[in-house]
N, C-alpha and C positions, 0 to 999 in steps of 0.2 A: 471731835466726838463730843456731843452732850454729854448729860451728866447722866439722862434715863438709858442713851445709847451705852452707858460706861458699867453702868448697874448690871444692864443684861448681861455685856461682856463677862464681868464677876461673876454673874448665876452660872453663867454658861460653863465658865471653867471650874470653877465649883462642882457640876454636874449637872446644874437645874434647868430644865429647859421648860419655857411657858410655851403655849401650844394653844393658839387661837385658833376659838371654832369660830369657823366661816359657812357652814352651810344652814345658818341660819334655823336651825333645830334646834340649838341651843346644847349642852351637857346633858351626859343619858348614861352617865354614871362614872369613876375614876374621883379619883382628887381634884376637888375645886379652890380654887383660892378665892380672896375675897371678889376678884373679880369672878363670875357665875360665865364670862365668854371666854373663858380658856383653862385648859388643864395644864398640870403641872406634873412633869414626870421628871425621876430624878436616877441618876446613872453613876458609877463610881468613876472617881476622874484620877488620874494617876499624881503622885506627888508633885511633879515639878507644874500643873494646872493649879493647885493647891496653892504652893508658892508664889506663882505668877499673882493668884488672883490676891494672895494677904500682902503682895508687892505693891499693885494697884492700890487698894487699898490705904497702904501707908503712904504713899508719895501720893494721893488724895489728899488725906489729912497733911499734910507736908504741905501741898502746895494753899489750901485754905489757910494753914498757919503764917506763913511768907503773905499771903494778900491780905491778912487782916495788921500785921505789920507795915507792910509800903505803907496803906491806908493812914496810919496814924502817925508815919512819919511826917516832921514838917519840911512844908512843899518849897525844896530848893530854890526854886524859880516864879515866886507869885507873878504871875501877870493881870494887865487891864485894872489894875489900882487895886488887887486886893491888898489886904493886910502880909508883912511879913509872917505874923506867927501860926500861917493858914497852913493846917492839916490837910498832908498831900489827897487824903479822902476827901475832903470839900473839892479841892480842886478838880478831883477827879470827875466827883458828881456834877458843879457845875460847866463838864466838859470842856476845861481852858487848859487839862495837862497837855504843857507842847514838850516833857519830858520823854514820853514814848509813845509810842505810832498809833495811827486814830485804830486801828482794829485790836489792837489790846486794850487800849483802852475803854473800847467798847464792851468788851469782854469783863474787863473789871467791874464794871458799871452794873452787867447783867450777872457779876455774882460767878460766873464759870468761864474758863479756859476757853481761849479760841480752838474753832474745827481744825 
């Protein structure tokens, strides 16, 4: 799941649901957000959707906290002649970590969590 797929998830259990106009008319009155192609209409969600969604939330921030750590950890295993005192985030960037599997690492690189 993206990060924008992950957002929605949160509005949604929260109560918010965006609501894309599609018939090309455009908004013809209701609550607009910044975006003017879609309404936003909002519904009471029962606590434990509440919970769930300040859940998410927190184990977000949790898991950005953990990758911005690895990142400045030094990289156990320098390969291809780098230096020993190479911050495992260089390594990461110049994509030589053979510490963990290329599709996490990928995922490191672009900043968010594999699907």
């Amino acid at each position: 799941m993206n990060k924008e797929d992950r957002k929605d998830l949160v509005e949604r259990l929260r109560g918010i649901y965006r609501i894309p106009i599609t018939d090309g008319l455009g908004p013809a009155g209701g609550e607009e957000p910044d975006n003017p192609n879609e309404f936003v209409r909002t519904f009471p969600s029962p606590p434990i959707q509440i919970e769930a969604a300040a859940e998410i939330d927190r184990l977000r921030r949790e898991l950005e906290e953990a990758r911005k750590a690895l990142r400045q950890m030094r990289c156990p295993r320098p390969c291809n002649h780098q230096p020993e005192d190479l911050d495992a985030g260089d390594c990461i960037d110049a994509g030589e970590c053979g510490c963990i599997d290329s599709q996490y690492l990928a995922s490191l690189r672009a900043g968010e969590e594999g699907k």
